[in-house]
C-alpha positions in Angstrom: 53.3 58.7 89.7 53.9 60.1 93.1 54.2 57.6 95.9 50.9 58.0 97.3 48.9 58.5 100.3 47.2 55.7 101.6 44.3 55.4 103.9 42.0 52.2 105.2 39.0 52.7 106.8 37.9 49.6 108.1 34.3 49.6 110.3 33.0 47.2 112.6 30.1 44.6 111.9 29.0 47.0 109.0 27.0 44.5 107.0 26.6 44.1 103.4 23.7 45.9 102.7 23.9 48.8 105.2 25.2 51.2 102.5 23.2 53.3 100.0 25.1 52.4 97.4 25.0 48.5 98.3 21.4 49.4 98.7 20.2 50.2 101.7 17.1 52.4 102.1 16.9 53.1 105.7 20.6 54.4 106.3 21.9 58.2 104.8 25.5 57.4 103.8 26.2 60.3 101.5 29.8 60.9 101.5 30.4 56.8 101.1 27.8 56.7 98.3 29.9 59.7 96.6 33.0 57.9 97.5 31.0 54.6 95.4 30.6 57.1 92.5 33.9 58.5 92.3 35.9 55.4 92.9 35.0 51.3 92.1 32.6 49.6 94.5 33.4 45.7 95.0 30.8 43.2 94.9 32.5 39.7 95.9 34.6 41.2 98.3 35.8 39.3 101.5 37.1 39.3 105.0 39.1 35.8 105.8 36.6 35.6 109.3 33.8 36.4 110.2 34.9 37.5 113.6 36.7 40.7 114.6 40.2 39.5 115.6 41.1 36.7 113.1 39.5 39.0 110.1 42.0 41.8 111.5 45.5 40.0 111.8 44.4 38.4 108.8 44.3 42.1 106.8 47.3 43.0 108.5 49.6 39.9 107.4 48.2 38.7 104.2 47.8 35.2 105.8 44.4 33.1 106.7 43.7 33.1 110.3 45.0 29.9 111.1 48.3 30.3 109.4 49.5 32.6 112.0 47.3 30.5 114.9 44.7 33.3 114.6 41.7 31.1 114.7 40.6 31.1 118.5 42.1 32.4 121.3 41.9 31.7 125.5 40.0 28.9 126.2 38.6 28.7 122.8 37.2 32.2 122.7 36.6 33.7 119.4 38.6 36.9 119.9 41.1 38.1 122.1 40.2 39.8 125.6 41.6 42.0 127.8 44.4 40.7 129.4 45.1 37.9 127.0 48.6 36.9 126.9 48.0 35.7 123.5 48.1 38.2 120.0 49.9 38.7 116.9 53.8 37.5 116.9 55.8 40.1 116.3 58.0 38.4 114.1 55.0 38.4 111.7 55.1 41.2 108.9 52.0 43.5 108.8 51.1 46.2 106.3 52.6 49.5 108.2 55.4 47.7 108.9 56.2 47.3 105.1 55.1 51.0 104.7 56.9 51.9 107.4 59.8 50.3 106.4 59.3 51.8 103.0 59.4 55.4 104.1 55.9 56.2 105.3 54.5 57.9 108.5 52.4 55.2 110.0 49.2 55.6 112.2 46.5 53.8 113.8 43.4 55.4 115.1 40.6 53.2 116.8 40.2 49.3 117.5 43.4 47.2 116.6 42.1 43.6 118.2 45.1 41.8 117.9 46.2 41.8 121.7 46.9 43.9 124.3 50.1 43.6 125.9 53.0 46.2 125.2 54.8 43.3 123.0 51.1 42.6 120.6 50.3 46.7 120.6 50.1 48.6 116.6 53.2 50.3 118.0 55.3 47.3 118.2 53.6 46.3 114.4 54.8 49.2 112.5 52.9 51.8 113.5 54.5 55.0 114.6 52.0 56.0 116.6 48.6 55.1 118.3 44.9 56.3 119.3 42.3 54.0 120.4 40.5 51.4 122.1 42.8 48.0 121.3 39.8 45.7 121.4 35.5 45.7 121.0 33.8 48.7 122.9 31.7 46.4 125.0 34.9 44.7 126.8 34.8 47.3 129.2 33.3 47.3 132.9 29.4 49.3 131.8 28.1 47.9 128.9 24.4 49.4 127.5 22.2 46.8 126.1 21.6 47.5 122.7 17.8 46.0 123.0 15.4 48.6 122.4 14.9 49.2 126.4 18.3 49.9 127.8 19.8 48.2 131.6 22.9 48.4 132.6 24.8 45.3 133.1 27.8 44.6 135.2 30.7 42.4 133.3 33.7 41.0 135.2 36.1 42.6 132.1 38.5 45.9 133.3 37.5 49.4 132.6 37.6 50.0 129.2 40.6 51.6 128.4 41.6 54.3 125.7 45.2 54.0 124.7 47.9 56.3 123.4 51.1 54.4 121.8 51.7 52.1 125.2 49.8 54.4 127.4 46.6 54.4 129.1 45.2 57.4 128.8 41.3 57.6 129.9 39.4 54.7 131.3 35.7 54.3 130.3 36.0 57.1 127.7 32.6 59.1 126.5 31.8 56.7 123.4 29.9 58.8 122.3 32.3 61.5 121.6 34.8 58.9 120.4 34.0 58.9 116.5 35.0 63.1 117.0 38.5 61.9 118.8 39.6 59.9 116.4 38.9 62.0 113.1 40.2 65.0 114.9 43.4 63.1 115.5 43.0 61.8 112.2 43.1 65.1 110.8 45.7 65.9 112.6 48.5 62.9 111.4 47.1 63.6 108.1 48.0 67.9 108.2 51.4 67.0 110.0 52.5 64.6 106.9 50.9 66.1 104.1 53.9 67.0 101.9 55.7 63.1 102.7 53.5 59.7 102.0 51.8 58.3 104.8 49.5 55.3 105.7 46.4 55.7 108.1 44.3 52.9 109.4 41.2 54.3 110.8 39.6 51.2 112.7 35.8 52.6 114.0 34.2 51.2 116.6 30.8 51.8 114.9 28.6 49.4 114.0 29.5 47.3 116.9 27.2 47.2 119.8 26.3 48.8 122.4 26.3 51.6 119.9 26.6 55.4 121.1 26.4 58.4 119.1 26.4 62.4 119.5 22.3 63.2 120.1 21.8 64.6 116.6 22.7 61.5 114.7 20.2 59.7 116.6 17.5 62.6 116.4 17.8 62.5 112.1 18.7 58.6 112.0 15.6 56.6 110.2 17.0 53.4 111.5 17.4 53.9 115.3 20.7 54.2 117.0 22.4 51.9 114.4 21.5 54.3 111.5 23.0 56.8 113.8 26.3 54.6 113.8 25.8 54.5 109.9 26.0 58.3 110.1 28.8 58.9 112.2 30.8 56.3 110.1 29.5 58.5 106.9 30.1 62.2 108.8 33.9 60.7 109.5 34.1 59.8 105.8 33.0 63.1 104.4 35.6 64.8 106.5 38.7 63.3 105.5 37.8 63.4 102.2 37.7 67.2 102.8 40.8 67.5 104.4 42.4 65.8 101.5 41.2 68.6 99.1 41.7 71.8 101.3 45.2 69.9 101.7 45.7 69.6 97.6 47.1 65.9 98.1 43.2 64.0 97.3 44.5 63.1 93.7 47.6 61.3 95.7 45.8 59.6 98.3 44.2 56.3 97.8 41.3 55.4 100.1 39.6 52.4 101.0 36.0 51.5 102.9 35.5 47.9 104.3 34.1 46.4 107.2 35.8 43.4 108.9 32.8 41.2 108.8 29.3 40.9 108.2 26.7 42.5 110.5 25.3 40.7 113.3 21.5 41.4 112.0 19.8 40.5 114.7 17.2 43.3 115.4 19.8 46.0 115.8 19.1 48.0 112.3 21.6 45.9 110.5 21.7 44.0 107.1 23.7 41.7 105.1 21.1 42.5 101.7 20.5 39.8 100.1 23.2 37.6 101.5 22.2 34.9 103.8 23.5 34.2 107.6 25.3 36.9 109.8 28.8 37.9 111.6 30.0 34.9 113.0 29.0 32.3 110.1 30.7 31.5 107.1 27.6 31.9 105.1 27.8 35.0 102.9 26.1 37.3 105.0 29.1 36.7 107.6 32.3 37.2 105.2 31.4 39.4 102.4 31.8 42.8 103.0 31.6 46.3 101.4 34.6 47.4 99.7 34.9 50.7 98.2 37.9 52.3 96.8 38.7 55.7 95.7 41.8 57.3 93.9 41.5 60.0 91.7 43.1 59.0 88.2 44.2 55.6 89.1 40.7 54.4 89.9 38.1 53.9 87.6 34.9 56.3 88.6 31.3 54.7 89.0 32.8 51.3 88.5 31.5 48.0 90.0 34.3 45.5 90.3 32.4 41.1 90.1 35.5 39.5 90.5 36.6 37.7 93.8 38.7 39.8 96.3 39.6 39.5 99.8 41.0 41.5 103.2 44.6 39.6 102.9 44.9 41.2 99.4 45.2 44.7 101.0 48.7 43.7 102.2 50.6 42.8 99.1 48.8 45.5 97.4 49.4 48.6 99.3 53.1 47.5 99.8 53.1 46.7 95.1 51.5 50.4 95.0 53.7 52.0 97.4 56.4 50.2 95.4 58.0 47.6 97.6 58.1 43.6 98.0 55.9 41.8 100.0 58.1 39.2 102.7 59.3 36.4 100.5 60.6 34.5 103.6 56.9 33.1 104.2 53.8 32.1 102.8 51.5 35.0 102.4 47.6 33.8 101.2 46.9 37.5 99.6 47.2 38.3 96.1 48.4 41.7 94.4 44.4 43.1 93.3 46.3 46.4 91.5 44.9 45.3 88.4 41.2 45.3 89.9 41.5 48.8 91.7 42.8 50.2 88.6 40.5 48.7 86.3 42.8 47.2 83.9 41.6 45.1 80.8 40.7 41.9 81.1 41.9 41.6 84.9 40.3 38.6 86.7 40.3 37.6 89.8 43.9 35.8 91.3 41.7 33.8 93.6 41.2 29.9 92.5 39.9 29.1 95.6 38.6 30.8 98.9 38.2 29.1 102.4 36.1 30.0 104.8 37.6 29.3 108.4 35.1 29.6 111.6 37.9 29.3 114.5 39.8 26.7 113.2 37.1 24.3 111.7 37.4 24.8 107.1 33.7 25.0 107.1 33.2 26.0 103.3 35.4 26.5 100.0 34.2 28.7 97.2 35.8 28.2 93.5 34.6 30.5 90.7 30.7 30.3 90.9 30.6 27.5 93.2 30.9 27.4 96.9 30.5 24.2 99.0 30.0 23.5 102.4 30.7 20.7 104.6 30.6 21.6 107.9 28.1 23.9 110.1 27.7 24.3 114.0 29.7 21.3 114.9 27.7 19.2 112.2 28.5 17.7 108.7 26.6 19.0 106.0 26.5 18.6 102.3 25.9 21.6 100.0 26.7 23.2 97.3 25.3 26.4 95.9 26.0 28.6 92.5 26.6 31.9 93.9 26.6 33.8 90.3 23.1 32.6 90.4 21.9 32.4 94.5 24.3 34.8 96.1 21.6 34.1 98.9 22.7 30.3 99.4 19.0 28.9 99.0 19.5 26.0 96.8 21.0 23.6 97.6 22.7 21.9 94.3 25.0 18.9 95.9 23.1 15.9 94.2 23.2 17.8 91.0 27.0 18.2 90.2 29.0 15.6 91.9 31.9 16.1 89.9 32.0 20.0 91.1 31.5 18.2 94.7 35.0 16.4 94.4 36.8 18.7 92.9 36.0 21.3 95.5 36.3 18.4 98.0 39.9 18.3 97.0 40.2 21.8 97.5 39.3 21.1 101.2 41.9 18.3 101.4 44.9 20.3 100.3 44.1 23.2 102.8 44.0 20.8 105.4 47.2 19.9 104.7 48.2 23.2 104.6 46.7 24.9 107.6 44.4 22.7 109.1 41.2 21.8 110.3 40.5 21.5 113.9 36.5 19.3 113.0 38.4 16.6 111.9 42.2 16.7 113.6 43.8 17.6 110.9 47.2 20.1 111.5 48.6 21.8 109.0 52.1 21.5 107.8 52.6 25.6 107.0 51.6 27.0 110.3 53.1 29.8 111.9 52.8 30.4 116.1 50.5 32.9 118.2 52.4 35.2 120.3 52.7 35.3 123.5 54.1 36.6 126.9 54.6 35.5 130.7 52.4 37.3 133.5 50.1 39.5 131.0 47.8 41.8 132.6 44.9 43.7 131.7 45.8 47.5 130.8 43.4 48.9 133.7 41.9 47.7 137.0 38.4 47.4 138.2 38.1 49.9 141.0 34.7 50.0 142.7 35.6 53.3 144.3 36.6 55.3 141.5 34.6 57.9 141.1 33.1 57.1 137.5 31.9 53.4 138.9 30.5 55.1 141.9 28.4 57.4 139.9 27.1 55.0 137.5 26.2 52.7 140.4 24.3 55.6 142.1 23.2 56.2 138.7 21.8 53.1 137.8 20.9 51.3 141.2 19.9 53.9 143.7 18.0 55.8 141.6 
C-alpha cells in the first residue's frame, strides 16, 4: 500500500443530527451522505470538549484538554481570543508535525483556534503553509445577529483578520465568499502535491454563527441560513472528492468528516438528533459528533461503526497509517482506531473509559454502556444513565446500580490524579504547560476611519 493521502475536514458546531445520513430531514447533504455510503459512518464518536479551542488542540495532540492546560483560557474564558498571549506550546507534538516530519506536504485551510501569536500559529505546528481565519468568525469588529431579524452590533474585538502563513492579509473578509477561498486554495495544495503524500486540514467556519453564505444556498436551503451553511459544508465536500478523481489519487487518499463539537441548537436550524443538551455541555448532544470516513479499499463501504471513538484518536492514527510512531516521550490519551476504520474482525473499542472535561471541572465519565455524572453548572449531581439503551440521558439509573456508581466513581478519582479537576481542587500530577509569550497583540487594529468601518457605520446608523 501506497503511503496515502490524508485529508480532515473538521466543521464548526455541526451537530449530531444535521446530516442526512445521521438523519436529518431538513438539511440536503448529498455529497457527505454519499461519502456515508462509500465509507463507515461512526455512531459513538467524540470530541474531548465541547468547546471550540480545547476540542481542537485536543485533536491535534492526542491529549485531553487539561493535559496540555487547554481547559480555559484569559480570565477563565472558554476559548482563546484575539490577542491572547496564551495557545498551544510549541514544544507539544501535533498531527502535521508528525506527517510533516514523516515526509508529507502539510496545509491548513480555515479556523485553527489554538492562539494567535506568531509563536502559537499552524505554521509554527507543522504546517507548511496557511489560509484562514485563526479563531471563531464572530471575533471580529461587525458581527450579524443570527436571530431571525438581523442588527448590527458593535464588539470591542479587532477586525477580523484573514491570515496567510504569519501574514495578515485582508481584514473583515467577505464571509460569505470564504467557503469558495478556501476550497479553491484547497484545490490548489491538493493539484501541486498530487504525485507525493500530503495531509490537508480543512477547518470550516460553517456552522458557527453569524452564518453567511453565497445567495443561492440560502434561496434552495429548507432550513434557513443554517441549512444554507449545511450546503456549503456539502458543496465543499463534493468538490474535493472530485478533484481526487479527475486527479487519479481518490483510491490513495483517506478522508474524514467531523465536527469539533455539538451544535448550539438554540433556534438557529441546528440539532444534536436524539442526543440530549448542546455545545458547551458534557451531555451527549455537546461531545458526540458525526464522524465519517472514506478510503477506497481500505474502508469498509455502507458501514456503521458502535464502538466508542474519539478526536484524540486521529493523532496516533494518521501518524500508524502514514507509518510512523506517535511521541513516546509523553502521555498521549488517543488510541490507534486503524482497526475500526478498516473494519477488521472482532475490533472493539480501545477506550475503557471516557471523560468528559467542561474547562477544567471532570463533569462526567462514560465506561462501556454506562456514563455517570457528577457535576453540572457549578452543582453536584448524581446520575447515571445506560446509553446503549437512552443515548438521550432521560433516565436517571443512580439508585439502581450502586456498584456501577463506585466503580465509575473510581474512574473519576484516578483522573483526578492524573489531570485534574478544578470543582473540587484537585491538580493533576501529568500535566503539561500552556504556552505563552510577553507583550502579545492582536493581529489587526480597530480603526474607526478605515474605509470598511466607515461604510458599515453609514450603512447601518445613518441610514
Amino acid at each position: 500500500m501506497t503511503t496515502p493521502n490524508i485529508i480532515l475536514i473538521n466543521c464548526d458546531d455541526l451537530g449530531y443530527g444535521d446530516l442526512g445520513s445521521y438523519g436529518s430531514t431538513v438539511n440536503k447533504t448529498p455529497a457527505l451522505d454519499r461519502m456515508a455510503r462509500e465509507g463507515t459512518r461512526f455512531t459513538e464518536f467524540y470530541m474531548a470538549s465541547p468547546v471550540c479551542s480545547p476540542s481542537r488542540g485536543a485533536m491535534m495532540t492526542g491529549c485531553y484538554p487539561p493535559r496540555i492546560s487547554f481547559g480555559d483560557f484569559v480570565d477563565g474564558a472558554v476559548v482563546l481570543f484575539p490577542g491572547d498571549g496564551i495557545g498551544l506550546n510549541p514544544d507539544e507534538i501535533t498531527i502535521a508535525k508528525l506527517l510533516q516530519d514523516a515526509g508529507y506536504a502539510t496545509k491548513l485551510v480555515g479556523k485553527w483556534h489554538c492562539g494567535d501569536q506568531p509563536e502559537f500559529l499552524p505554521t509554527s505546528h507543522g504546517f507548511d503553509s496557511y489560509l484562514g481565519i485563526p479563531f471563531s468568525n464572530d471575533h471580529g469588529r461587525q458581527v450579524r445577529n443570527p436571530n431571525p431579524n438581523p442588527e448590527i452590533k458593535w464588539r470591542d474585538h479587532p477586525p477580523l483578520p484573514l491570515v496567510r502563513d504569519l501574514d495578515v492579509i485582508a481584514e473583515q473578509p467577505d464571509q460569505a465568499a470564504i467557503t469558495e477561498r478556501y476550497v479553491t486554495e484547497a484545490k490548489e495544495f491538493i493539484r501541486e502535491n498530487d504525485d507525493k503524500p500530503f495531509f490537508l486540514y480543512f477547518a470550516h467556519m460553517h456552522v458557527h454563527v453569524p452564518i453567511y453564505t453565497p445567495d443561492h444556498f440560502e434561496r434552495e436551503s429548507e432550513n434557513g441560513i443554517y441549512g444554507a451553511g449545511v450546503a456549503a459544508i456539502d458543496w465543499s465536500v463534493d468538490v474535493i472528492l472530485h478533484e481526487l478523481e479527475q486527479l487519479g489519487i481518490d483510491d490513495n487518499t483517506i478522508v474524514i468528516f467531523t465536527s469539533d463539537n455539538g451544535s448550539r441548537a438554540r433556534d438557529e436550524g441546528g440539532s444534536n438528533g436524539p442526543l440530549r443538551g448542546h455545545k458547551g455541555e458534557t451531555w451527549e448532544g455537546g461531545q458526540r459528533v458525526p464522524f465519517i470516513v472514506r478510503w477506497p479499499g481500505e474502508v469498509p463501504q455502507n458501514a456503521v461503526c458502535e464502538e466508542m471513538a474519539t478526536g484524540m484518536d486521529l493523532m496516533p492514527t494518521l501518524a500508524s497509517i502514514a507509518g510512523v510512531d506517535a511521541p513516546s516521550d509523553r502521555i498521549i490519551d488517543g488510541h490507534d482506531i486503524t482497526p475500526l476504520l478498516t473494519g477488521e474482525a472482532g475490533s472493539t473499542s480501545p477506550w475503557e473509559e471516557f471523560f468528559y472535561y467542561k474547562q477544567r471541572d471532570l463533569e462526567a465519565v462514560r465506561a462501556g454502556k454506562w456514563k455517570l455524572h457528577v457535576r453540572k453548572n457549578g452543582e453536584n449531581i448524581n446520575e447515571l444513565y445506560d446509553l446503549d439503551a437512552d443515548a438521550g440521558e432521560t433516565k436517571n439509573l443512580h439508585s439502581s446500580h450502586p456498584e456501577i456508581v463506585e466503580q465509575l466513581n473510581q474512574r473519576i478519582e484516578a483522573s483526578r490524579r492524573d489531570i485534574g479537576d478544578a470543582a473540587v481542587g484537585a491538580v493533576g500530577e501529568n500535566v503539561r504547560p500552556i504556552g505563552r509569550v510577553d507583550n502579545p497583540k492582536p493581529l489587526t487594529q480597530y480603526d474607526p476611519n478605515h474605509p470598511y468601518f466607515m461604510a458599515e457605520y453609514d450603512k447601518h446608523h445613518r441610514g
